[in-house]
N, C-alpha and C positions, 0 to 999 in steps of 0.2 A: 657337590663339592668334589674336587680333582684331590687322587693323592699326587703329592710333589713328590717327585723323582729326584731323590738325596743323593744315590752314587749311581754314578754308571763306569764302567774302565771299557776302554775299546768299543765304549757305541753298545756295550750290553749291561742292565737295569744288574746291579748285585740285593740282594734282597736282604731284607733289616731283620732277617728271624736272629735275636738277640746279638744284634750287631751294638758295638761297640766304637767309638769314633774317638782318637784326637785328633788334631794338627797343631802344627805349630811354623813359624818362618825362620829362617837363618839367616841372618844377614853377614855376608864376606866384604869386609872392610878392610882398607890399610890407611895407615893412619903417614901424613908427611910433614916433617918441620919443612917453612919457606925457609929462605937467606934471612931474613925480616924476624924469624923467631917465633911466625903463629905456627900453630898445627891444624892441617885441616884434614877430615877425614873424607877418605875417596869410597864411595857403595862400589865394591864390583855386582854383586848378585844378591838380590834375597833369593833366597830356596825354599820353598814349602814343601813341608815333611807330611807325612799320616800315616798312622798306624790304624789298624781295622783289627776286632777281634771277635771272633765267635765261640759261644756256647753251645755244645750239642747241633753243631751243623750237619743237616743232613747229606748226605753226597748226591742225592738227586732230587731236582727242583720243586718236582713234584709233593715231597712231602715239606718242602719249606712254607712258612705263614701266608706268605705271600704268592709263591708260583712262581721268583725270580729263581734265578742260578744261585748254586750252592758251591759245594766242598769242591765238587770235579772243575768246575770252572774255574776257579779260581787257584786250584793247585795247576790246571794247563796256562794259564796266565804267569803263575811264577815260572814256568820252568820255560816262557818264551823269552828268549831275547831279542835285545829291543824295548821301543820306548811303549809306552802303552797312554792311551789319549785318557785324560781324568777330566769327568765333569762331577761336580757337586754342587748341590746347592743345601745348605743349613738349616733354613728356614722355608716357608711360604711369600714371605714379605720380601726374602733378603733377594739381591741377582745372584745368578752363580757362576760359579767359577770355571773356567776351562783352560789344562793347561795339560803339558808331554811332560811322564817320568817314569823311571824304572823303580823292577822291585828290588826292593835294598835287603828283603829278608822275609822268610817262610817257613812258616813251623807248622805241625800238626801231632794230634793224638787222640788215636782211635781210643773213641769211648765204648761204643754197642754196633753189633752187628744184626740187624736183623733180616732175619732166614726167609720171614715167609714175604714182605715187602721187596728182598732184594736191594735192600739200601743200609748203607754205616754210618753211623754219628762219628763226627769229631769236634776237638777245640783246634779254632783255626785260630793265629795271626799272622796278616801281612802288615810288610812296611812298604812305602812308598816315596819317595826323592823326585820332586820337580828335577826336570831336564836342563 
């Protein structure tokens, strides 16, 4: 049995040590009366949003559940500008998704430092806005 690979940003695996997931879609609409008296409404864009959040992430990969990227990757991700590539996929069963967006928002706080490891916990969240 394969694990399915749920996030990646820029072509690198982020790792599920108590990751936390929503999304959701926006749709940008404008709505027009004809001459005639209908209204019809015009989609310019849906937007897919997600926010990501972690407990006790460690800053280096190493001590994460998995061996993917932690806190440091993912803080050098917010602080690039520019579009960053999202692929997810939800499920096993379901297809995934791939699309360009930036990050909308980026918080942290340091929980524990530990001395003899070399490595700090924090609670992380990003947010994320299709392109």
């Amino acid at each position: 049995m394969s694990i399915v690979k749920l996030l990646s940003l820029d072509g690198v695996e982020i790792t599920e040590h108590s990751r936390k997931y929503s999304g959701s879609e926006s749709i940008a609409a404008s709505d027009v009366e004809l001459d005639s008296g209908i209204n019809k409404r015009y989609i310019k864009k849906n937007k897919k949003t997600m926010s990501l959040s972690f407990s006790y992430l460690p800053s280096l990969s190493i001590h994460t559940v998995d061996a993917r990227v932690g806190r440091n990757y993912l803080q050098t991700l917010a602080n690039k500008r520019g579009k960053v590539a999202v692929y997810i996929q939800l499920g096993p069963e379901e297809s995934p998704q791939q699309y360009d967006a930036y990050v909308t928002s980026y918080s942290e706080t340091l929980i524990k430092r530990d001395v003899a490891s070399q490595c700090a916990y924090y609670d992380v969240s990003i947010a994320l806005e299709e392109a």
